[in-house]
C-alpha positions as CSV (number, residue, x, y, z in Angstrom):
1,X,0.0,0.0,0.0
2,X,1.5,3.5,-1.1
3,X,2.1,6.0,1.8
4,X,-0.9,8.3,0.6
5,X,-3.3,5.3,0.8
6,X,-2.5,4.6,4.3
7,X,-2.9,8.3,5.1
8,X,-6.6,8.4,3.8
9,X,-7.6,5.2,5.5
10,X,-6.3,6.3,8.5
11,X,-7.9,10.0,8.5
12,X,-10.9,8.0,8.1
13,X,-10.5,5.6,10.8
14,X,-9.7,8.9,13.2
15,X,-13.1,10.0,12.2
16,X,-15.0,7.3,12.7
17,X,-13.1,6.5,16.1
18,X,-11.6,9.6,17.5
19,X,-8.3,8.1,18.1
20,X,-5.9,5.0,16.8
21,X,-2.9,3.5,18.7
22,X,0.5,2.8,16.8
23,X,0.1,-0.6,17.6
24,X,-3.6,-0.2,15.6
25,X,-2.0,1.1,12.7
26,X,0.7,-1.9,12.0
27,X,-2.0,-4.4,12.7
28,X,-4.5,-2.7,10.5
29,X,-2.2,-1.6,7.5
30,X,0.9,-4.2,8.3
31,X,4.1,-2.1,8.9
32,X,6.9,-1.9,11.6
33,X,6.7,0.5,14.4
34,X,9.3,3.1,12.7
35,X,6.4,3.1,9.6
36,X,3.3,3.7,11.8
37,X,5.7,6.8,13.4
38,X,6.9,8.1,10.3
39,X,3.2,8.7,8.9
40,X,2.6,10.0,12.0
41,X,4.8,12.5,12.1
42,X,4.1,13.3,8.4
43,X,0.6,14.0,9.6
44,X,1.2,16.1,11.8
45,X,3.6,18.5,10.1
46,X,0.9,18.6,8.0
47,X,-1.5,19.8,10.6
48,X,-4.0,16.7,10.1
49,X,-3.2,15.2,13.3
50,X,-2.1,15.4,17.0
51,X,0.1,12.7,18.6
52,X,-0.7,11.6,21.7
53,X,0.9,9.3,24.2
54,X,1.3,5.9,21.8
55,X,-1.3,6.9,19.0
56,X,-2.3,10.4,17.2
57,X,-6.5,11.8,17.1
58,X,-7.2,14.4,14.5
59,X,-6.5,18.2,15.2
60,X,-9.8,19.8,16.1
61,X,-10.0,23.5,14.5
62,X,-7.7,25.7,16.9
63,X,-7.7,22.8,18.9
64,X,-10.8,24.4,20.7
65,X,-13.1,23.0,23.5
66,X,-16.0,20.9,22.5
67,X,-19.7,22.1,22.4
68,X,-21.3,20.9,25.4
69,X,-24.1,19.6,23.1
70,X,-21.4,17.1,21.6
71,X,-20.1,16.4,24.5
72,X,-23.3,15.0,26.7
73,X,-23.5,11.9,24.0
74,X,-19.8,11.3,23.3
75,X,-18.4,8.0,25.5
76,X,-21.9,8.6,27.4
77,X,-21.9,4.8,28.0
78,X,-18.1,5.0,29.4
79,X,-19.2,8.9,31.4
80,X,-22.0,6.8,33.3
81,X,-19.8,3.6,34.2
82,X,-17.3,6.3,35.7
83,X,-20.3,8.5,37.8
84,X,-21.2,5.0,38.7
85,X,-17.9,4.4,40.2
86,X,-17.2,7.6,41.8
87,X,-20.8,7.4,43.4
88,X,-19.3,4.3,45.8
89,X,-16.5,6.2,46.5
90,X,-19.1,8.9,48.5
91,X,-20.9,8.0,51.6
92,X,-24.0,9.5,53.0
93,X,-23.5,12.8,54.6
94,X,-21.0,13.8,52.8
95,X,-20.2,17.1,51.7
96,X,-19.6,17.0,47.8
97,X,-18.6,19.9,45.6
98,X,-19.2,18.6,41.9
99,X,-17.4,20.8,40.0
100,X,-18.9,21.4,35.9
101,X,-18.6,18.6,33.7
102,X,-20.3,16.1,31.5
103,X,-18.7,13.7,33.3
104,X,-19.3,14.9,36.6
105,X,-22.9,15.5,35.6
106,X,-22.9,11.4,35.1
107,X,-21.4,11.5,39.2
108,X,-24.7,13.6,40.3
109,X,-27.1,11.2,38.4
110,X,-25.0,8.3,40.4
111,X,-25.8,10.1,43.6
112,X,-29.7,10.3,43.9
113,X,-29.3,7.0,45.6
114,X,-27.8,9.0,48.5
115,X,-29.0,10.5,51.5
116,X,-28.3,13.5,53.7
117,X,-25.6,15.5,50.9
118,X,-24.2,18.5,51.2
119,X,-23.9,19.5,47.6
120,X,-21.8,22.6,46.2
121,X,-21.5,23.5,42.6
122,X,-21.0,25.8,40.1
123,X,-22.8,24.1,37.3
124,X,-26.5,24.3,36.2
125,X,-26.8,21.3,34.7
126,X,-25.7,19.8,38.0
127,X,-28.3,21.8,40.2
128,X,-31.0,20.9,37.2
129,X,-30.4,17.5,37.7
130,X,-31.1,17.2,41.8
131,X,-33.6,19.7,42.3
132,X,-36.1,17.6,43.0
133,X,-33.5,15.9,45.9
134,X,-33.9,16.4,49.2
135,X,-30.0,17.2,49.4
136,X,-29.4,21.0,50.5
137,X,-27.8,22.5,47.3
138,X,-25.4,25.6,47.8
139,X,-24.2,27.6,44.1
140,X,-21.5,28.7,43.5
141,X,-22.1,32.3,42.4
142,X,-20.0,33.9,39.6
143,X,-20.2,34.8,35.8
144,X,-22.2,32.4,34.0
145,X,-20.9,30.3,30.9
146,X,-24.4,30.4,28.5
147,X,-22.8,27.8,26.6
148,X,-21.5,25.5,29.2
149,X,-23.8,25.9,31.8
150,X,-21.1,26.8,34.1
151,X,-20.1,29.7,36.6
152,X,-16.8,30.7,37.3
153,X,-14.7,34.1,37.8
154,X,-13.4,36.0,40.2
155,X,-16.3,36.2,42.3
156,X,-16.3,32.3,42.1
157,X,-12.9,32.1,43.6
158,X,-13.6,34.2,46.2
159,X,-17.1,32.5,47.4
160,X,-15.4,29.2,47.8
161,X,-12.9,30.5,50.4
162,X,-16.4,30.2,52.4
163,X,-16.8,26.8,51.9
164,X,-15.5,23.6,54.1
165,X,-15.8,20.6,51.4
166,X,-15.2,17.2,52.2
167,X,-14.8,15.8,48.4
168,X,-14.4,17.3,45.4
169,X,-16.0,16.0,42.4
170,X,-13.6,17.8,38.9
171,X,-13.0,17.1,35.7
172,X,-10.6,18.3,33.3
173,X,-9.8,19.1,29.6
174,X,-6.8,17.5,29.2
175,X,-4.8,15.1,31.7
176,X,-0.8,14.0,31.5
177,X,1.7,12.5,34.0
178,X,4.3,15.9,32.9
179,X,1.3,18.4,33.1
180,X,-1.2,17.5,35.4
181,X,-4.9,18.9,34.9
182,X,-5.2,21.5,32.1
183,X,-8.5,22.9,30.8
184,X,-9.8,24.7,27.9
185,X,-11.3,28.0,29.7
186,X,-8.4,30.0,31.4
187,X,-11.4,31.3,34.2
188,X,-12.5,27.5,34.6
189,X,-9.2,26.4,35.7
190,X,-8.1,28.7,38.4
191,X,-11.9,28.1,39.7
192,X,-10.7,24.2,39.4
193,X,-7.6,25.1,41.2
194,X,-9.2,27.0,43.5
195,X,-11.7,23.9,44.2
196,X,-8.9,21.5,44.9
197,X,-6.7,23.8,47.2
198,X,-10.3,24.2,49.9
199,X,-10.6,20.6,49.3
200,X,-9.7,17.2,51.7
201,X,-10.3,15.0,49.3
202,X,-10.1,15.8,45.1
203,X,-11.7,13.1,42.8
204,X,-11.0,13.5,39.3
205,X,-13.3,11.8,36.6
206,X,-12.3,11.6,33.2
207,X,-12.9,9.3,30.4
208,X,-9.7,7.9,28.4
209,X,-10.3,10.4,25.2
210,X,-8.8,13.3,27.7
211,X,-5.6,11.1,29.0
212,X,-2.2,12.6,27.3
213,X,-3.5,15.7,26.2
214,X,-2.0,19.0,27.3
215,X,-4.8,22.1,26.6
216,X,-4.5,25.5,27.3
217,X,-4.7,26.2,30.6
218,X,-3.1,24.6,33.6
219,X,-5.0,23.5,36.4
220,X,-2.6,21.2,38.9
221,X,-0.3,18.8,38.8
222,X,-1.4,15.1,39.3
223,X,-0.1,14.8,42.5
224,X,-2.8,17.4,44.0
225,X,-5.3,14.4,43.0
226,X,-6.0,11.9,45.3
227,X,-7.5,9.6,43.5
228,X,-8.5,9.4,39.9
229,X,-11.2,7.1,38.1
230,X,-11.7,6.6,34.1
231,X,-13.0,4.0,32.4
232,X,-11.3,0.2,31.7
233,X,-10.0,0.5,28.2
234,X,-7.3,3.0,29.0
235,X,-4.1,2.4,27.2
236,X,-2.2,-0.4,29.4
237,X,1.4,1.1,29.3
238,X,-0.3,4.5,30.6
239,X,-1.9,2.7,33.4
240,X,1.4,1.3,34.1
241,X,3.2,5.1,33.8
242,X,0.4,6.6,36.6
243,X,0.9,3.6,38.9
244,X,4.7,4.0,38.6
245,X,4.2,7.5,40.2
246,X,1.8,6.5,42.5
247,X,-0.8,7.6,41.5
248,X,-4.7,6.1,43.0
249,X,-6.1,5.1,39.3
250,X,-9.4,3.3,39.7
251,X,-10.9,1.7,36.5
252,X,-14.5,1.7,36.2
253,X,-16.3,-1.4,33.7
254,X,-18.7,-0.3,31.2
């Protein structure tokens, strides 16, 4: 197969499935390692694609954040597995902040089950979904996101300074061992900083399309994380890389 055959099957396996491994590619088009990297990095001087740790996904346009619209139904079935998890990880009378997220809007629907919450959060969709819980339900005030569905700022920041939380519910953009958390919104993150400094406990959920991705804006390193849960197919030799610094990675079974 010439080089400029593999390179259209595989822009069309990126869009059908977001992301292929190198170890993909020489199964699927039957070339040695030093071939799958080679088109790789062809790729992406071209500006088609982004490596990422042991595979590429295709560069978004400015390599912006998501609509939230898209992102409610993308890996929903692998989002609710991991709000499923996290949920056992809280116990009843807990005080929770659930930080905005479509993941961490799967952890609230996990949570119903629960009695006797303290609940703080800064995103609508989150106070939308347990309204009708008998939880008491403090927001976050700030500027609000119309798109997102989120609050943040300055005034954000300087409300949480008047809040004791027990465990943190956040998400993040983008997620690497060298990095940390990062996020797409600038205003977002130092909110999400803020939320993890006030915090005893930080959960972070995150499904396996935001591991080894460094966005915009940094949030924390990975350390500041106590324990982190995404779903079961996350690459093997990355679980091995967050175990070897020690980090608390729990996989959650679709």
């Amino acid at each position: 197969m010439l080089p400029q055959e593999r390179y259209s099957q595989l822009i069309q396996f990126l869009q059908e499935h977001e992301i292929i491994k190198v170890d993909q590619m020489m199964k699927r088009f039957d070339i040695s390692i030093e071939t799958a990297r080679r088109d790789l990095n062809h790729l992406e001087r071209e500006g088609i694609i982004k490596k990422i740790y042991g595979g590429a996904t295709l560069m978004k346009k400015e390599d912006k954040e998501p609509a939230t619209s898209d992102r409610m139904t993308r890996n929903l079935s692998e989002k609710t597995a991991i709000g499923k998890k996290c949920a056992e990880f809280i116990s009843d009378g807990d005080s929770v902040l659930i930080e905005v997220g479509t993941t961490t809007l799967q952890v609230a629907k996990a949570l119903r089950s629960k009695k006797n919450l303290m609940i703080i959060t800064n995103s609508i969709h989150v106070v939308n979904e347990l309204m009708d819980t008998d939880f008491e339900i403090y927001v976050v005030g700030g500027k609000i996101r119309h798109g997102e569905g989120s609050i943040s700022g300055a005034v954000s920041m300087f409300e949480l300074e008047n809040f004791h939380i027990g465990k943190a519910i956040i998400s993040a953009g983008g997620v690497t061992l060298e990095r940390g958390l990062s996020d797409y919104n600038i205003e977002e993150a130092l909110v999400r900083k803020k939320v993890v400094e006030q915090s005893q406990e930080t959960i972070l959920v995150a499904d396996n399309s935001k591991f080894g991705h460094n966005v915009l804006a940094h949030v924390c390193p990975i350390s500041a994380v106590d324990l982190v849960i995404t779903g079961a197919r996350l690459n093997p030799e990355l679980i091995t890389r967050f175990e070897d610094a020690n980090v608390k990675l729990v996989l959650a079974d679709q």
